[in-house]
LODO-749598 format. One record per residue: x, y, z of N, C-alpha, C in turn; residue in one letter; residue number from 0. Coordinates in nm, 4 decimals, always signed. Layout:
   n_east  n_north     n_up  ca_east ca_north    ca_up   c_east  c_north     c_up residuo num
        X        Y        Z        X        Y        Z        X        Y        Z       A NUM
...
END
This chain:
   n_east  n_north     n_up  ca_east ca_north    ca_up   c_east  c_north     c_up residuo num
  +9.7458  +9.3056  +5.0910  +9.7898  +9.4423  +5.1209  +9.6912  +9.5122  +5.2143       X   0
  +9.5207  +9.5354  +5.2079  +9.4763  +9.5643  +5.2829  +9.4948  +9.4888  +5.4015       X   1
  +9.4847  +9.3817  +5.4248  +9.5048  +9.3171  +5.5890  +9.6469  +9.3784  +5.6338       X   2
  +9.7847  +9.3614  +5.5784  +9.8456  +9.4798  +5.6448  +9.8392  +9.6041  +5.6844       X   3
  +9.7541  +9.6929  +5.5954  +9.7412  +9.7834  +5.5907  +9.6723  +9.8049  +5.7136       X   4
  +9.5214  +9.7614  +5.7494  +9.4543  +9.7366  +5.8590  +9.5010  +9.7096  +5.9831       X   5
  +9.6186  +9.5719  +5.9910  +9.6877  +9.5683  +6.1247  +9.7826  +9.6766  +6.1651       X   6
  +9.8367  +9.7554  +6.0592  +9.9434  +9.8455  +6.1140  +9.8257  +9.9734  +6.1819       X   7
  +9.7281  +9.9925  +6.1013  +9.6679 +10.1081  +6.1257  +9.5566 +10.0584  +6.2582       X   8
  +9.5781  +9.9570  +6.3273  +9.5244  +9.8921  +6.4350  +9.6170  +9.9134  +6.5530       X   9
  +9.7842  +9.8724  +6.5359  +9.8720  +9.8903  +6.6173  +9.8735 +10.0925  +6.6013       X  10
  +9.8447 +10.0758  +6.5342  +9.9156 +10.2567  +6.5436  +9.7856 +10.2855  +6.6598       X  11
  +9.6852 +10.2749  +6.6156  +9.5744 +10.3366  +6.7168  +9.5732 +10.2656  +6.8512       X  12
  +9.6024 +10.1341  +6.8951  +9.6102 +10.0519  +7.0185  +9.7531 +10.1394  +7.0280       X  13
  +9.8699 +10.1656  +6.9767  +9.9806 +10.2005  +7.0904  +9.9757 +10.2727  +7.1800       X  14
  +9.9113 +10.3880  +7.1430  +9.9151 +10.4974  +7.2831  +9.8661 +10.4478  +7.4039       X  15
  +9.7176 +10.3988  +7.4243  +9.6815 +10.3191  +7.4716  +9.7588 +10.2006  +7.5717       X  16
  +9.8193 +10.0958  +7.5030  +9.8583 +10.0144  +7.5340 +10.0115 +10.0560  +7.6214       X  17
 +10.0672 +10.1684  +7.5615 +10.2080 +10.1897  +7.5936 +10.1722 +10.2576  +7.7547       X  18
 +10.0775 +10.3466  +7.7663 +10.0520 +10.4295  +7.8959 +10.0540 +10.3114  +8.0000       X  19
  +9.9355 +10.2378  +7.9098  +9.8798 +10.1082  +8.0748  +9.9967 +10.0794  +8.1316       X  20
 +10.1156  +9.9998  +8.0293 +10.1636  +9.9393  +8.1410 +10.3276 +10.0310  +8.1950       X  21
 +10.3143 +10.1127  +8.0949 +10.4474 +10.2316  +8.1740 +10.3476 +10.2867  +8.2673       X  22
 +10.2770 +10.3626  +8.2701 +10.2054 +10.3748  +8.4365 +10.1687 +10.3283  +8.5101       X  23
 +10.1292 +10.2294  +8.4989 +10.1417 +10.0651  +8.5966 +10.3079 +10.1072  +8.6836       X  24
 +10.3822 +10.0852  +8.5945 +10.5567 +10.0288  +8.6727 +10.5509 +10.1713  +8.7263       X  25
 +10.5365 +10.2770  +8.6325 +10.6206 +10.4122  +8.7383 +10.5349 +10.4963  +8.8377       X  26
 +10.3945 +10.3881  +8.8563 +10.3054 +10.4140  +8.9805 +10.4074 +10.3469  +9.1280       X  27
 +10.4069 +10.2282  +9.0759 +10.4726 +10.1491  +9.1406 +10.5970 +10.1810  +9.2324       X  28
 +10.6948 +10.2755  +9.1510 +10.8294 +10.3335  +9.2054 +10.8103 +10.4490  +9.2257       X  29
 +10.6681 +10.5444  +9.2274 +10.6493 +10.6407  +9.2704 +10.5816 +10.6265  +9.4060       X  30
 +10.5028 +10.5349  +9.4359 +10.4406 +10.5503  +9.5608 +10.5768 +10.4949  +9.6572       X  31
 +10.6901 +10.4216  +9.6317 +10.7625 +10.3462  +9.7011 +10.8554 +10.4729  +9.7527       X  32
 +10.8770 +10.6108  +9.6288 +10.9577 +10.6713  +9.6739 +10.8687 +10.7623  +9.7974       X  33
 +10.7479 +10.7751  +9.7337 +10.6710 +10.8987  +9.8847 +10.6933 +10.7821 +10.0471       X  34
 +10.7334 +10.6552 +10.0239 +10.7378 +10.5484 +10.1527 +10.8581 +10.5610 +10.1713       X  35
 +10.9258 +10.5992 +10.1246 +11.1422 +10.6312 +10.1670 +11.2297 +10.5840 +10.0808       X  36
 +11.1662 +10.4738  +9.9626 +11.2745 +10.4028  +9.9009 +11.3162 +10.4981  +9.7506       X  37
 +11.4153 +10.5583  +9.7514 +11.4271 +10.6445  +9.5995 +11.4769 +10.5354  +9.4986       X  38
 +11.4707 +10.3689  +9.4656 +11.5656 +10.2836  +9.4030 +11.5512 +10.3019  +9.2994       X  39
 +11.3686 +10.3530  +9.2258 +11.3563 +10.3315  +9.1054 +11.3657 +10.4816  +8.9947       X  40
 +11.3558 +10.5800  +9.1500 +11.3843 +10.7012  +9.0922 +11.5383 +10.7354  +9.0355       X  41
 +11.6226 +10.6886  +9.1453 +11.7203 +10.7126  +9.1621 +11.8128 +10.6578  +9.0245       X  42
 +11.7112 +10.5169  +8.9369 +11.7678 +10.4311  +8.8382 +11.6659 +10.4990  +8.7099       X  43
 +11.6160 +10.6289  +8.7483 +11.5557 +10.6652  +8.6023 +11.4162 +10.5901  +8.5656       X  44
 +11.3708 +10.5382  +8.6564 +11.2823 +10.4492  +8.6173 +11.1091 +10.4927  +8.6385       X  45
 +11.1417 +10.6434  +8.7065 +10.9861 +10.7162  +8.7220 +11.0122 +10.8053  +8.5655       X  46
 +10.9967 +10.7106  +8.4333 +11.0121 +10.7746  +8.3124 +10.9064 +10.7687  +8.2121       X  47
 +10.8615 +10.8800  +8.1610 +10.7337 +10.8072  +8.0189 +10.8544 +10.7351  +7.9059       X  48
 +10.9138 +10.6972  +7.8957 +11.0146 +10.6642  +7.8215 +10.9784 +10.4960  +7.7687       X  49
 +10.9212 +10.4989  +7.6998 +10.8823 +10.3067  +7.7150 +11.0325 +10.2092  +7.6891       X  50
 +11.1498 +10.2683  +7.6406 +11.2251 +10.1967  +7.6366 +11.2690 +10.1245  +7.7844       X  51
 +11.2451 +10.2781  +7.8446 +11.3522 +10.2200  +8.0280 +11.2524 +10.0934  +8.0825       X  52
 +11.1802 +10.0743  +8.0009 +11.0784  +9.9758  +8.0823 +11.0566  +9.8428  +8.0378       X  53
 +11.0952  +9.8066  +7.8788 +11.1284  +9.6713  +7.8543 +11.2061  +9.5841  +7.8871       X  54
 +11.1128  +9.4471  +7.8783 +11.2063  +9.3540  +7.9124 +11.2193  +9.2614  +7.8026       X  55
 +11.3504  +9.2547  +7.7359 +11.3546  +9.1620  +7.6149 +11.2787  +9.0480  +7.6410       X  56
 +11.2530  +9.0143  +7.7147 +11.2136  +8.8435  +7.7120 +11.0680  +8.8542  +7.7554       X  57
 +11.0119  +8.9421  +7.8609 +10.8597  +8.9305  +7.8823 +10.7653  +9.0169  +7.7730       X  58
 +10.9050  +9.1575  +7.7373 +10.7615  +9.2071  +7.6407 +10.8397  +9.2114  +7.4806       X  59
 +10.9450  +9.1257  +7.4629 +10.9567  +9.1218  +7.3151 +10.9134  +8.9663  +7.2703       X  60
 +10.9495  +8.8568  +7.3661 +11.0267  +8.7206  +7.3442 +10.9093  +8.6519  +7.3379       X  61
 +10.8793  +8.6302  +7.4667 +10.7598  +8.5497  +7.5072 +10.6165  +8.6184  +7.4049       X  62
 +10.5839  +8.7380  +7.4059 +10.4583  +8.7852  +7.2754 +10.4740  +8.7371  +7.2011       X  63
 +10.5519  +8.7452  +7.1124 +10.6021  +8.7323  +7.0000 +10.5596  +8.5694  +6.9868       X  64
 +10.6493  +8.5173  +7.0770 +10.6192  +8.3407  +7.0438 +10.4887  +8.2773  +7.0707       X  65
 +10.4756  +8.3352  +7.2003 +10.2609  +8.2851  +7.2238 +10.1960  +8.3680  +7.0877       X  66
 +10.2195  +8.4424  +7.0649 +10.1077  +8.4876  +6.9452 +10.1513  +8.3746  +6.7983       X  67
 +10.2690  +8.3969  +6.7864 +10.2702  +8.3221  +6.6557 +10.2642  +8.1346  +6.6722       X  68
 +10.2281  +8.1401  +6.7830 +10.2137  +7.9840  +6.8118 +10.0918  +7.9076  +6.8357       X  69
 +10.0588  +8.0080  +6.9626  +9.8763  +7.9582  +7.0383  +9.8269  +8.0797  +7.0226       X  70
  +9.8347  +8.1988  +6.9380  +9.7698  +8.2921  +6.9252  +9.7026  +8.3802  +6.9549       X  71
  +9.7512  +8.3873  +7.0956  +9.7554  +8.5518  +7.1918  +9.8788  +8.5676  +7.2376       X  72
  +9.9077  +8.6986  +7.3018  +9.9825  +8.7640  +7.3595  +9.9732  +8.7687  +7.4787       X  73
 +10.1201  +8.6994  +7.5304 +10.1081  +8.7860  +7.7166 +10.2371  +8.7685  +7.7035       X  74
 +10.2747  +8.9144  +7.8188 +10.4097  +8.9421  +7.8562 +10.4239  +9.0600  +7.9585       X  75
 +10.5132  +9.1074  +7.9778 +10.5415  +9.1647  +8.1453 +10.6628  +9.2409  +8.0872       X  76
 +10.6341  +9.4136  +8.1297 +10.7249  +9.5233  +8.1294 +10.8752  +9.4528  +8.3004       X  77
 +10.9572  +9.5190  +8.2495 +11.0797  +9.5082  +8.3240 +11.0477  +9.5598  +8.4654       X  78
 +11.0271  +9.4890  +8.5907 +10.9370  +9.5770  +8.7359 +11.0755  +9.6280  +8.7353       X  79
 +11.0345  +9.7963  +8.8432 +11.0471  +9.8595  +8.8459 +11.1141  +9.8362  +9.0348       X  80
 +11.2277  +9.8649  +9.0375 +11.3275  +9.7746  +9.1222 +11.2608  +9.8599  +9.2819       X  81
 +11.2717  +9.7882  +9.3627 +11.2323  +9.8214  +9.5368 +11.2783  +9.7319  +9.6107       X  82
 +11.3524  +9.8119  +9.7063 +11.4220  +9.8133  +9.8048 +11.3297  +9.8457  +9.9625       X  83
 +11.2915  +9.6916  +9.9821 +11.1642  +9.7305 +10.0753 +11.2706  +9.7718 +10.2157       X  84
 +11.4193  +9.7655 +10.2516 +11.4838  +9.7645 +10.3482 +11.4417  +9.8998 +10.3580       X  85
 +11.4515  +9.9850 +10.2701 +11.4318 +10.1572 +10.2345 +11.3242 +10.2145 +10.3131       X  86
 +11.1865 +10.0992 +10.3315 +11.0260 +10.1554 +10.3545 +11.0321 +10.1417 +10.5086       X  87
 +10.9400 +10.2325 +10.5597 +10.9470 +10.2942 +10.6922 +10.8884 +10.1580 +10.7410       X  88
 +10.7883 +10.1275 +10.7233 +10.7218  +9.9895 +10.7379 +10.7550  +9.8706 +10.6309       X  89
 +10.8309  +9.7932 +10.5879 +10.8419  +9.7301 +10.4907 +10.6759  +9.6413 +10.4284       X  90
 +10.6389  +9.5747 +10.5599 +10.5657  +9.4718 +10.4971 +10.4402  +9.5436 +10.4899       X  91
 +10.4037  +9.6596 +10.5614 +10.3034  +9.7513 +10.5179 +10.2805  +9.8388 +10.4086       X  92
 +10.4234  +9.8719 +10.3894 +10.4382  +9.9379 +10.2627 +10.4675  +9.8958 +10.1427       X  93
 +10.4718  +9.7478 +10.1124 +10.4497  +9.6443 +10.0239 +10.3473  +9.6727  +9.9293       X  94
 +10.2385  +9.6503 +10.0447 +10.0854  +9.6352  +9.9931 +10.0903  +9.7767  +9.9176       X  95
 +10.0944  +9.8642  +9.9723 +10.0844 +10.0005  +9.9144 +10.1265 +10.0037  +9.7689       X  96
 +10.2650  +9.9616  +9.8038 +10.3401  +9.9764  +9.6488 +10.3017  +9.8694  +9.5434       X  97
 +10.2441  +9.8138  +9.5792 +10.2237  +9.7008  +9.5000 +10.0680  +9.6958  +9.4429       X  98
  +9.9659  +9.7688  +9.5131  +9.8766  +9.8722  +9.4711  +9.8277  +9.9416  +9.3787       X  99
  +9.9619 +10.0566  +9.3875  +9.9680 +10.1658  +9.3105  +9.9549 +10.1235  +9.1677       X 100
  +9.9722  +9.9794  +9.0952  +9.9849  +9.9530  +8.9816  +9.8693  +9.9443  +8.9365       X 101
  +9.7950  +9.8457  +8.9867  +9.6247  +9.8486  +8.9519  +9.5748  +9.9838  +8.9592       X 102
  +9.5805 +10.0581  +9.0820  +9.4894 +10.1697  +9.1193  +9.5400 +10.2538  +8.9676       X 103
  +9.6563 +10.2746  +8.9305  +9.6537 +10.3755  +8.8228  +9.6135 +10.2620  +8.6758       X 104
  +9.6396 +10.1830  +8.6543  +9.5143 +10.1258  +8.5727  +9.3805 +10.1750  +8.5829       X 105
  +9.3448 +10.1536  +8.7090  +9.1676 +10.1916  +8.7038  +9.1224 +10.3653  +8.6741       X 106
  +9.2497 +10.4217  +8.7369  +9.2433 +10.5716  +8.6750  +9.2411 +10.5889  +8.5926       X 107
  +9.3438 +10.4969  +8.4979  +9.3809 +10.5126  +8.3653  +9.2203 +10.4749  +8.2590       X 108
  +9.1250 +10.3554  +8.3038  +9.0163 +10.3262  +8.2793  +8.9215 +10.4361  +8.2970       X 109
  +8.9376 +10.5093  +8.3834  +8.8360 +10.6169  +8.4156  +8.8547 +10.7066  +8.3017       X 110
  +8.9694 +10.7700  +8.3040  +9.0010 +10.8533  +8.1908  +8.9949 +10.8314  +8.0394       X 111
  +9.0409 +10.7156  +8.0069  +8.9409 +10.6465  +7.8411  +8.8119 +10.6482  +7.8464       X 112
  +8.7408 +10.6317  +7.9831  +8.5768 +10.6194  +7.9676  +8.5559 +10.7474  +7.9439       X 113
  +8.5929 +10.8457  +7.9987  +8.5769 +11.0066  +7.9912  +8.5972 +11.0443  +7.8452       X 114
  +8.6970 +10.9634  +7.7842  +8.7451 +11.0342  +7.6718  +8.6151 +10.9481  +7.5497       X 115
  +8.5642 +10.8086  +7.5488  +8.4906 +10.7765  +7.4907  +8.3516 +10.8128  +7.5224       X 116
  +8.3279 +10.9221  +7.6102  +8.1955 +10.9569  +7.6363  +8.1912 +11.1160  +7.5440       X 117
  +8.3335 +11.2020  +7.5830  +8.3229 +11.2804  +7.4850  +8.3498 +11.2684  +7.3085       X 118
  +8.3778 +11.1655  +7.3166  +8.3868 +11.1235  +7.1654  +8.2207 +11.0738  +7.0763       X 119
  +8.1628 +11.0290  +7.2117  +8.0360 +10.9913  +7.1374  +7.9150 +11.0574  +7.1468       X 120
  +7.9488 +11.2276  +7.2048  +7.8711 +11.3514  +7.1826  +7.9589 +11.4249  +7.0960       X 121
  +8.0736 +11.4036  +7.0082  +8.1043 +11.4957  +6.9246  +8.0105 +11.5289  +6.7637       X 122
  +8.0378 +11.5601  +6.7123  +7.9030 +11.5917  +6.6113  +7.9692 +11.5278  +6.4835       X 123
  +7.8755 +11.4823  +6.3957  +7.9390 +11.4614  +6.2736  +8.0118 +11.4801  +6.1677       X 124
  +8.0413 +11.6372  +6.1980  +8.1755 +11.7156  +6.1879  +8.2765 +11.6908  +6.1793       X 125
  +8.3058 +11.6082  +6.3066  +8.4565 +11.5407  +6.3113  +8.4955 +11.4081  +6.1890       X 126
  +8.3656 +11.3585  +6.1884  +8.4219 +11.3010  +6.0355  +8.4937 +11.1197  +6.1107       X 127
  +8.5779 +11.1822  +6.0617  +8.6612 +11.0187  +6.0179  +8.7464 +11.0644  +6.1744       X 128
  +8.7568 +11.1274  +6.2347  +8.8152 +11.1579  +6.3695  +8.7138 +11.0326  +6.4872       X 129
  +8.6399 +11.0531  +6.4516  +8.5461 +10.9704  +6.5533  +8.5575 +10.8197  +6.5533       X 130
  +8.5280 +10.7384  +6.4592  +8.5549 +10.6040  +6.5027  +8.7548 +10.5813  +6.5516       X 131
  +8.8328 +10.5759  +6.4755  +8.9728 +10.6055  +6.5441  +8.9769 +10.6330  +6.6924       X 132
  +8.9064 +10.7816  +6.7577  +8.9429 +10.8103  +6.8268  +8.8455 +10.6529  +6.9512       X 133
  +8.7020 +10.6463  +6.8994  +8.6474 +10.5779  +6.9910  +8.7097 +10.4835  +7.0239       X 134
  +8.7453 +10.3782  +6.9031  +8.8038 +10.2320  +6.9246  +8.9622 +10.2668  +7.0079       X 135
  +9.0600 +10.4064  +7.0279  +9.1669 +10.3830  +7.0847  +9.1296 +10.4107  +7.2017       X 136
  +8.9482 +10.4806  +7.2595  +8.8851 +10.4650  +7.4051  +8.8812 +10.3800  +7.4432       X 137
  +8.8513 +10.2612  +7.3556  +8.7752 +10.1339  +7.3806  +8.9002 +10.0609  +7.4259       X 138
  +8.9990 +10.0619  +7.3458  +9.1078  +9.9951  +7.3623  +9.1776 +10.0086  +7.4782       X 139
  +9.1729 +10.1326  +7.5412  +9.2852 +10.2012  +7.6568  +9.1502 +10.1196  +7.7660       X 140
  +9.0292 +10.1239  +7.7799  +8.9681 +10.0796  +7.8804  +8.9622  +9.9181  +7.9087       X 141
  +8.9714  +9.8794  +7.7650  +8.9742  +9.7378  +7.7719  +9.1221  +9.6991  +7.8597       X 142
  +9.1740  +9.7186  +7.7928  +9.3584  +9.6754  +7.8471  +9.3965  +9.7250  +7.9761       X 143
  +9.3371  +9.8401  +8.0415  +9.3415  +9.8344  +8.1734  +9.2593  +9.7368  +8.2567       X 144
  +9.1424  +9.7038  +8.2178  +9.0900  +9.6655  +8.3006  +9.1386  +9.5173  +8.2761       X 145
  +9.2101  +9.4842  +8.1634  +9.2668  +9.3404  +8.1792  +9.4212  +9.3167  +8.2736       X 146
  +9.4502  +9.4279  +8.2762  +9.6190  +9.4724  +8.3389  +9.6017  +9.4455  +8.4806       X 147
  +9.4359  +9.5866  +8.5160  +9.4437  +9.5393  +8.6456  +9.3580  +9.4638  +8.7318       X 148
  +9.3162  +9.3939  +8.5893  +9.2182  +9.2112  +8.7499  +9.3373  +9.1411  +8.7098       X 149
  +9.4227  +9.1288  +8.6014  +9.5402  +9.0119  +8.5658  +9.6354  +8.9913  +8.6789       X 150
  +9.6596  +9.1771  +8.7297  +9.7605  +9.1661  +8.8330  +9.6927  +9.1774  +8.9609       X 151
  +9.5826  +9.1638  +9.0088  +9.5192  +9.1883  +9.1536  +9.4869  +9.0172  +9.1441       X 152
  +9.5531  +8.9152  +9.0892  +9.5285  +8.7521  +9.1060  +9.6156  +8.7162  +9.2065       X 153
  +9.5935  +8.6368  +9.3254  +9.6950  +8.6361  +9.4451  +9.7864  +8.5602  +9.4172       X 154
  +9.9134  +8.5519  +9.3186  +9.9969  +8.5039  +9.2847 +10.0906  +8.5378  +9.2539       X 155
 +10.1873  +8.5212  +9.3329 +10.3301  +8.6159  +9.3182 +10.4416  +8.5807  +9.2009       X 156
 +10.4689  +8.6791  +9.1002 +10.4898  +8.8239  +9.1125 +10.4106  +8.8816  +9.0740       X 157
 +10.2813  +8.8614  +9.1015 +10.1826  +8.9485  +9.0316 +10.1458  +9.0521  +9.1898       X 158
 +10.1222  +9.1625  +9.1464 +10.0576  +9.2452  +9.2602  +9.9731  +9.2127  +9.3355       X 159
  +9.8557  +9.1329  +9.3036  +9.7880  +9.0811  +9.4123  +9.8748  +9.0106  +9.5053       X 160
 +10.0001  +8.8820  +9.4465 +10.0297  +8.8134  +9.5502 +10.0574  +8.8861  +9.6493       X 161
 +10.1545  +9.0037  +9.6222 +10.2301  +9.0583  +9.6407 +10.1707  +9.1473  +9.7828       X 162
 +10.0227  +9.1621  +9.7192  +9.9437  +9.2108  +9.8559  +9.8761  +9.1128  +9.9190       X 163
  +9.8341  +8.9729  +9.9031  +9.8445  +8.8775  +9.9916  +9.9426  +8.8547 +10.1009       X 164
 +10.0600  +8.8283 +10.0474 +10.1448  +8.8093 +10.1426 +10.2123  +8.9333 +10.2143       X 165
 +10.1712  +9.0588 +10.2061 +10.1562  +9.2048 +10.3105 +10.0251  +9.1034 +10.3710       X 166
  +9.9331  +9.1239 +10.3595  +9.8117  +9.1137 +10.4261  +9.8020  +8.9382 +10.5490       X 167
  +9.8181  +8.8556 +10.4694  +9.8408  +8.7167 +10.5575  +9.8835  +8.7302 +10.6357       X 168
  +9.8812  +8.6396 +10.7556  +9.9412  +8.6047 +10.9153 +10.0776  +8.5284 +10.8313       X 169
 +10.1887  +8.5804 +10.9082 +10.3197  +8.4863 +10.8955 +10.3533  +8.3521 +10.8382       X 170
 +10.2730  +8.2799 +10.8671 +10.2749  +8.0938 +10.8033 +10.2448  +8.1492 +10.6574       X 171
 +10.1106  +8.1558 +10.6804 +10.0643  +8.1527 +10.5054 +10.1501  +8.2551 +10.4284       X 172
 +10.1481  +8.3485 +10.4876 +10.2808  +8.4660 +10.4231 +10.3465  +8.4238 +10.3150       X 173
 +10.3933  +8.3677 +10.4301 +10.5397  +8.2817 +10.4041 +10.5469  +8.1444 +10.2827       X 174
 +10.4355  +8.0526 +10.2684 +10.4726  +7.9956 +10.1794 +10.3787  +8.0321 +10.0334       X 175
 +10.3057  +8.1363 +10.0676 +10.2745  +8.2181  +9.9070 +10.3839  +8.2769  +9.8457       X 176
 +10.4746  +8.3582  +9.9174 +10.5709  +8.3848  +9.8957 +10.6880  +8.2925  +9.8562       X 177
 +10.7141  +8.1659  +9.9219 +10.7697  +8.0532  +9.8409 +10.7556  +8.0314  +9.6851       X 178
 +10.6258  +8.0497  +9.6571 +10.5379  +7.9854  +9.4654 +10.6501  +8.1144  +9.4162       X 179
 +10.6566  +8.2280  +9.4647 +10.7319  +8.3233  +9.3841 +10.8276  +8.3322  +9.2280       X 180
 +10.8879  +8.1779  +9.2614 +10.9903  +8.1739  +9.1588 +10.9408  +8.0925  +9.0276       X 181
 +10.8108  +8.0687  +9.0911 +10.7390  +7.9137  +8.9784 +10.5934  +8.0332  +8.9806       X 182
 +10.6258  +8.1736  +8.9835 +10.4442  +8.1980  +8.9465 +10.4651  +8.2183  +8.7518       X 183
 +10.5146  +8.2924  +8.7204 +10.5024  +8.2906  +8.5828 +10.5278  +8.1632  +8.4737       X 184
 +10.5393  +8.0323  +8.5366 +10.4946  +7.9441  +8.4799 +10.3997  +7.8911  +8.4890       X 185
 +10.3541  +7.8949  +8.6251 +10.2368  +7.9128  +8.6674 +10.1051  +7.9656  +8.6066       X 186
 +10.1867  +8.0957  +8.5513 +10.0597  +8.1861  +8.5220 +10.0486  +8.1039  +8.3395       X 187
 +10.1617  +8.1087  +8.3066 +10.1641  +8.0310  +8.1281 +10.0919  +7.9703  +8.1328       X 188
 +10.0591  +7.8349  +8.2380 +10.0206  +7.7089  +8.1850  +9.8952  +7.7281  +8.2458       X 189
  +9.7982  +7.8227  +8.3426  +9.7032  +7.8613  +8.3587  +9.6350  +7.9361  +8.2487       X 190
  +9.7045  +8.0189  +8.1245  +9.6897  +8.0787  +8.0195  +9.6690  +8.0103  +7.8878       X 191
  +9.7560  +7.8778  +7.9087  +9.7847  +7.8322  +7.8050  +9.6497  +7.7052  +7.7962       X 192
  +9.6001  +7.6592  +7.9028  +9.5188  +7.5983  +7.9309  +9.4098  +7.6269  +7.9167       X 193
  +9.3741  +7.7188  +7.9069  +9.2181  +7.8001  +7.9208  +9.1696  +7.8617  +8.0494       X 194
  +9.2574  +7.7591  +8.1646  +9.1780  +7.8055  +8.2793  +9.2011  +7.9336  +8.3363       X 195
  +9.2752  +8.0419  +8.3092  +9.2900  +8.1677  +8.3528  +9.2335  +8.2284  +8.2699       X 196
  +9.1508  +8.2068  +8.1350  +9.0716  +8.2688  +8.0590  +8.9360  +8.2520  +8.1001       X 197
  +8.8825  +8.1364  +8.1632  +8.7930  +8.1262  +8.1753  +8.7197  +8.1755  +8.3407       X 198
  +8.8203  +8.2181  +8.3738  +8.8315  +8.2316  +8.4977  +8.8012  +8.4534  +8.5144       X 199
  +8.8558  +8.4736  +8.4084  +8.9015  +8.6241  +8.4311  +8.8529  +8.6746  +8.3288       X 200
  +8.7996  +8.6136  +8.1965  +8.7467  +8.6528  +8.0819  +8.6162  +8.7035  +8.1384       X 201
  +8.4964  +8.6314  +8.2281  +8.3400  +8.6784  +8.2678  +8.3925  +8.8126  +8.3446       X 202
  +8.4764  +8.8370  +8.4525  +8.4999  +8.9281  +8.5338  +8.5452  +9.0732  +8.4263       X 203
  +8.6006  +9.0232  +8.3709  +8.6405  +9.1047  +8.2427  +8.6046  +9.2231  +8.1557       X 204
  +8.4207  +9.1514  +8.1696  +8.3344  +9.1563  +8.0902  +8.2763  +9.2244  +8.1556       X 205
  +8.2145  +9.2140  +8.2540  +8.1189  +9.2764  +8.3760  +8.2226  +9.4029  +8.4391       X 206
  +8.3312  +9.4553  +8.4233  +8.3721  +9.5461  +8.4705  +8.3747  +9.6197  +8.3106       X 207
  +8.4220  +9.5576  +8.2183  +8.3637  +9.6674  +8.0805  +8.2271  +9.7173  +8.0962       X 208
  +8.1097  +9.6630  +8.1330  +8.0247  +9.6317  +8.1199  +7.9405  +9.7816  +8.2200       X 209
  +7.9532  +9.7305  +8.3395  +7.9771  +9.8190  +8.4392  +8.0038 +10.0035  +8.4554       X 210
  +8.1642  +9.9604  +8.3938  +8.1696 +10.1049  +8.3197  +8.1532 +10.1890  +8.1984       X 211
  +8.0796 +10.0912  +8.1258  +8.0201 +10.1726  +8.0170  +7.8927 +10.2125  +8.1062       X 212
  +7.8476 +10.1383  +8.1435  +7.6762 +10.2429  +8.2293  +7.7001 +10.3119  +8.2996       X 213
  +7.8199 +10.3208  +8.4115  +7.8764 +10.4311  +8.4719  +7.8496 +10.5738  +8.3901       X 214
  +7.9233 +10.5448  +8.3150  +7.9971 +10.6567  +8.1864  +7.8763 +10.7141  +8.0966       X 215
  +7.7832 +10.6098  +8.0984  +7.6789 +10.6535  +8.0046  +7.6878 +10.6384  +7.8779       X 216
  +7.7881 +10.5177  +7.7942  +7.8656 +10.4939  +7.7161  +7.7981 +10.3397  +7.6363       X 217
  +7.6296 +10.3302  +7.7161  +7.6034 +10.2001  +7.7011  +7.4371 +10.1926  +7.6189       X 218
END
């Protein structure tokens, strides 16, 4: 009974947290696309805090669910947030942009948990039982961004980095990064499932927690 008790009162404090990262991730995404001309994702409801408009049965119910109760982590992917690059004044310039916006508001989103765990750890002993709760859902919102956004700045498409690789590349190479497109999220599984995308992104991981706790003064 206590170990339930503990995991629910773990998810309750990781949700807020966890739910912002990656709904502001997607409706960064269809917001910078609409200031570039394309309204597709506005126009479909999709610039929403609403976490429902943003699931995808299969990346963020199906696939968690089964890697955790199997090999015992979690990965999965909110429903992207639809663009119509025909829409963008520049398409292949305004790619990169939009494809951007997802990390960059991660790292905002990181800035702002560090802010919030710096005022949490000058509050006075007053607050009581307010203080660890509030720290660990700091800790949590900084951790999970900063895993959201080195996970998606990896040059592999559909991940945002590819996504700004192939904006950025000369035409040839463009072109067949953009090919892997349909084989990256198996890609990315069996890089996950293997170790080697852990071992690869776990040190970087670390050193940007790391980093911004001395920033913050949090260290």
């Amino acid at each position: 009974m206590d170990d339930i008790q503990a995991t629910l009162q773990m998810i309750s404090i990781a949700f807020i947290p966890v739910v912002f990262a990656i709904v502001l991730h997607e409706i960064a995404h269809g917001w910078v696309a609409k200031q570039l001309g394309d309204n597709t994702a506005y126009s479909q409801g999709r610039l929403s805090l609403n976490p429902i408009k943003h699931i995808d049965p299969i990346g963020t119910l199906v696939v968690p669910i089964l890697l955790y109760t199997t090999v015992g982590f979690a990965f999965g992917w909110a429903k992207p947030v639809p663009i119509s690059w025909r829409n963008l004044g520049n398409p292949k310039r305004d790619m990169v942009y939009v494809a951007l916006a997802g990390p960059v508001a991660n790292l905002l989103m990181t800035v702002f948990w560090s802010i919030v765990l710096k005022i949490v750890s000058l509050l006075p002993q007053g607050f009581g039982s307010m203080i660890e709760p509030l720290a660990l859902m700091a800790s949590i919102g900084i951790g999970v961004n900063i895993l959201l956004m080195l996970f998606n700045l990896l040059p592999l498409p559909p991940l945002d980095g590819g996504r700004v690789a192939v904006g950025l590349l000369p035409p040839k190479p463009a072109y067949y990064l953009s090919r892997l497109e349909p084989f990256g999220i198996i890609i990315i599984l069996g890089l996950l499932v293997t170790g080697v995308l852990g071992s690869i992104i776990s040190p970087i991981i670390q050193l940007v927690f790391q980093l911004i706790g001395v920033l913050a003064g949090i260290q």
